[in-house]
C-alpha positions as CSV (number, residue, x, y, z in Angstrom):
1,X,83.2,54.7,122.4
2,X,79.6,53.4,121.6
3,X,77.9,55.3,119.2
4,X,74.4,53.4,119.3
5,X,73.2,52.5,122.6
6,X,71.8,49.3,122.6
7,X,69.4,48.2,126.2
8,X,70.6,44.6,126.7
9,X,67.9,42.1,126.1
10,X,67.6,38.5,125.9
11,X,65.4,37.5,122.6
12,X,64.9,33.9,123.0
13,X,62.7,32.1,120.1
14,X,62.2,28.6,117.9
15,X,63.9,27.2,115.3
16,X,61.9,26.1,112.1
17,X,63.7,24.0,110.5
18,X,63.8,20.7,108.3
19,X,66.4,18.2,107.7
20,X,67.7,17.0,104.5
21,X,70.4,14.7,102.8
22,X,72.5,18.1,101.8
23,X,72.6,19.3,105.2
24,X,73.5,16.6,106.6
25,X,75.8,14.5,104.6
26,X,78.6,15.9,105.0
27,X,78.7,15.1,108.9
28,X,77.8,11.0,108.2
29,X,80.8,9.3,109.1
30,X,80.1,6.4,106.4
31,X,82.2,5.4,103.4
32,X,79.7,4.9,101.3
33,X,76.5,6.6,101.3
34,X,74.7,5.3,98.3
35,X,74.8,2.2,100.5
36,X,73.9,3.3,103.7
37,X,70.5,5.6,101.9
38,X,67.8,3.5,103.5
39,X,69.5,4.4,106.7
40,X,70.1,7.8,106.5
41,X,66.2,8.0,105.4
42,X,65.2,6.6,108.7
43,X,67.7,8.6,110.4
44,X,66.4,11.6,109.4
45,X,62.6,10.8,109.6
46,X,63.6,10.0,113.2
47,X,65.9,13.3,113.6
48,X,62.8,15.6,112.3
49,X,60.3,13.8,115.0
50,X,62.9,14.4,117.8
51,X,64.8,18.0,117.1
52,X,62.9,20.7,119.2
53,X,65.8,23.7,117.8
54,X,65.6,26.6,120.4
55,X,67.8,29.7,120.5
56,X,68.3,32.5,122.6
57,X,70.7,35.8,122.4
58,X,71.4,39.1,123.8
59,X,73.7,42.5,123.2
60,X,75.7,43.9,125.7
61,X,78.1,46.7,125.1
62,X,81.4,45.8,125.6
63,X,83.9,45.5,128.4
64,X,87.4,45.5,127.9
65,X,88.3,43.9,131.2
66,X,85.4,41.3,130.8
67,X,87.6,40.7,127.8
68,X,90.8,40.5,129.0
69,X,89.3,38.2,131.9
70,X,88.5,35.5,129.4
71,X,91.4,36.0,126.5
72,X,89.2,36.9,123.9
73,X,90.2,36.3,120.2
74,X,91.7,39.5,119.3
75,X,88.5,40.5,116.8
76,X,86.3,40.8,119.7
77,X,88.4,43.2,121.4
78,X,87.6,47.0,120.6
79,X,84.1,46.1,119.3
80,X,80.9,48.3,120.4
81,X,79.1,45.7,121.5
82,X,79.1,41.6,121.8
83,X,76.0,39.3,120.9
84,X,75.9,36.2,123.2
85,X,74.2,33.5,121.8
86,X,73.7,29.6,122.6
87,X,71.1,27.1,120.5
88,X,70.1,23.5,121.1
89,X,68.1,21.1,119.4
90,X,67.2,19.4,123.1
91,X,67.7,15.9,124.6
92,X,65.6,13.7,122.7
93,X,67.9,13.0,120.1
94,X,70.8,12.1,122.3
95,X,68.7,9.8,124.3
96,X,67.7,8.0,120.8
97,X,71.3,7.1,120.2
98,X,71.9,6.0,123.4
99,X,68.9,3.5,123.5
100,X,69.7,2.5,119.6
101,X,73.3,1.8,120.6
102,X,72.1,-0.2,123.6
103,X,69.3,-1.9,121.2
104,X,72.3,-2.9,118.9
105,X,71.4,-0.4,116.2
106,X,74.8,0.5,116.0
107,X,74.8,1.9,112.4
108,X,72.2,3.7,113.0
109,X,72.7,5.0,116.0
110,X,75.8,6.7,114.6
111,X,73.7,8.3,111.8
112,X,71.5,9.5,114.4
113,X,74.3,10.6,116.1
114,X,76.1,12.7,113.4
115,X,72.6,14.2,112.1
116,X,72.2,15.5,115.5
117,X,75.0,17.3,115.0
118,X,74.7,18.7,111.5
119,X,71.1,20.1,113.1
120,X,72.7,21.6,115.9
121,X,75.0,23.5,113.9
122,X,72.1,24.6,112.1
123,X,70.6,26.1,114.9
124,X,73.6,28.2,115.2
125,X,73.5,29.3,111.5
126,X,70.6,30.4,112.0
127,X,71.0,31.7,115.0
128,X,74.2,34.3,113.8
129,X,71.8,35.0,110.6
130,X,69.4,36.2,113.5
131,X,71.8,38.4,114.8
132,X,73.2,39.7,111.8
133,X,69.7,41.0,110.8
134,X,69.8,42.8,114.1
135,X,73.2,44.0,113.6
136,X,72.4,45.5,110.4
137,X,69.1,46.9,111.3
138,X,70.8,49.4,113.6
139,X,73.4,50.5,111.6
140,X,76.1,47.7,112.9
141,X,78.6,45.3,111.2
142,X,79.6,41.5,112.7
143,X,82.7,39.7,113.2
144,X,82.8,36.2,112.3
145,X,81.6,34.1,114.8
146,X,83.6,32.5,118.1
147,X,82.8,29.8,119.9
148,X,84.8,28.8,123.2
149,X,86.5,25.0,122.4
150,X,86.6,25.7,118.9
151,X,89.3,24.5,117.2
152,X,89.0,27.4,114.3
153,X,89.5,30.0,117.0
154,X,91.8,28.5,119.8
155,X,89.6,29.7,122.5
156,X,89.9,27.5,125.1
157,X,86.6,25.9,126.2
158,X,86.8,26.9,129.8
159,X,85.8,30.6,128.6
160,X,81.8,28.8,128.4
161,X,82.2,30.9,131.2
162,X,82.0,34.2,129.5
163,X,78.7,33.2,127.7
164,X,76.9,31.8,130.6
165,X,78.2,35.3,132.3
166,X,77.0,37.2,129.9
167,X,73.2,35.3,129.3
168,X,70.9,32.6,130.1
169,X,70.5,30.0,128.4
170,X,68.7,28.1,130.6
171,X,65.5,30.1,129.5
172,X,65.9,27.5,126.1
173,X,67.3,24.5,128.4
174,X,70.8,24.9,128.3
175,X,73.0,24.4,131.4
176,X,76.3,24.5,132.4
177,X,78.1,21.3,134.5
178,X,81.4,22.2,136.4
179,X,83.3,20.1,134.2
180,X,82.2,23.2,131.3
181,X,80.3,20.7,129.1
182,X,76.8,22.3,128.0
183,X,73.4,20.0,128.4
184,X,71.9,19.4,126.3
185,X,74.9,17.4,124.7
186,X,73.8,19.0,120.9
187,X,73.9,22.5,122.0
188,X,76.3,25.3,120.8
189,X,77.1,28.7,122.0
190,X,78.9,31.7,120.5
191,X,79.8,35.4,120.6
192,X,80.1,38.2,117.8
193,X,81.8,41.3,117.7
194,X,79.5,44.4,116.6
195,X,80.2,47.5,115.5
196,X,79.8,50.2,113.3
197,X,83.4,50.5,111.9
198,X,84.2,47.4,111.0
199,X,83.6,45.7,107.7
200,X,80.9,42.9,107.6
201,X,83.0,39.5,107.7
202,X,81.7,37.5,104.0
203,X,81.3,34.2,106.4
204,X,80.1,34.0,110.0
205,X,81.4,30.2,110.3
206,X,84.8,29.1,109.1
207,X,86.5,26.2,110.3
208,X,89.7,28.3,108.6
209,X,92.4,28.0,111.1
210,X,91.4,24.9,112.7
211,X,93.8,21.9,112.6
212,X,91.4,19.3,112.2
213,X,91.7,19.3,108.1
214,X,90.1,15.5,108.4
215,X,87.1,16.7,110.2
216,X,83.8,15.3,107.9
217,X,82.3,18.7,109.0
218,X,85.2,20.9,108.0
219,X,83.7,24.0,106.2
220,X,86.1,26.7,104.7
221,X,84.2,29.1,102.3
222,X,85.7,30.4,99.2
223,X,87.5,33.5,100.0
């Protein structure tokens, strides 16, 4: 039963944001990064010209069947509400790679590449802190956060669906193709449970339970 009625409405908003080597090194797939600094320096004076981080959510109550309908991790089910969220740093970055990979800038490109990715997950920190301050200002508490192809969750990807149901994203630039991959390629989505008798998770993002323990972007918080 909700207790707080919520209207649904999509709050869609930029991303200030800066990149820096401890945000991002933990995504560089290079062995040694003392070597590779110049690099990384010009990959992320590029990265900070080309990211344009945009975000967008909404809050829905619930539906059980909605739920059922897309095998929801188990923590979403019997929440008040859901927060659907999706964030994107755009296409610039991508096309970057692509024309440094054809140039022959091939360790660079992959820099490029793998900072694109640490500021896309960014974006979606900052987007679940977003929604947590929202939470919280009406009296609500948050499951962590689930993301359809996530290997942390074992949702399966093809439940996109349930986000792109459930809000637009193409206000920010975000679509879906049939083959469920989201364009921009750097782009991210996720949902959140919400409710006022739950306890507030410690960590929105955990790669806990994820069996990709090699992953150079594997993040399990303490406790």
């Amino acid at each position: 039963m909700v207790k707080n009625k919520i209207a649904a409405e999509e709050y869609e908003f930029d991303i200030e944001m800066t990149l820096d080597h401890p945000r991002v090194e933990r995504y560089l797939k290079v062995g040694n990064l003392d070597a590779m600094r110049d690099k990384i320096d010009e990959g992320l004076e590029m990265a900070n010209d080309l990211i344009e981080p945009r975000a967008i959510y909404t809050i829905k109550e619930s539906d059980e069947e909605e739920l059922d309908r897309y095998d929801s991790p188990e923590p979403l089910r019997g929440n008040e509400y859901l927060a659907f969220g999706a964030s994107t740093i755009g296409d610039l970055i991508s096309e970057k790679v692509d024309k440094l990979m054809m140039d022959g800038e091939y360790s660079l490109s992959n820099i490029l590449d793998s900072i694109g990715s640490a500021a896309v997950d960014l974006t979606s920190d900052l987007l679940g802190e977003e929604i947590i301050s929202e939470a919280h200002s009406r009296g609500l508490n948050t499951t962590r956060v689930f993301a359809p192809g996530s290997g942390s969750s074992g949702w399966k990807v093809n439940n996109q669906r349930f986000v792109f149901a459930n809000l637009n994203p193409e206000k920010i630039g975000v679509t879906l193709t049939s083959s469920l991959t989201m364009l921009p390629k750097k782009s991210n989505s996720l949902v959140i449970g919400l409710s006022s008798d739950i306890p507030q998770v410690s960590n929105l993002f955990s790669c806990a339970g994820c069996s990709r323990i090699d992953c150079p972007a594997r993040d399990v918080p303490k406790g």
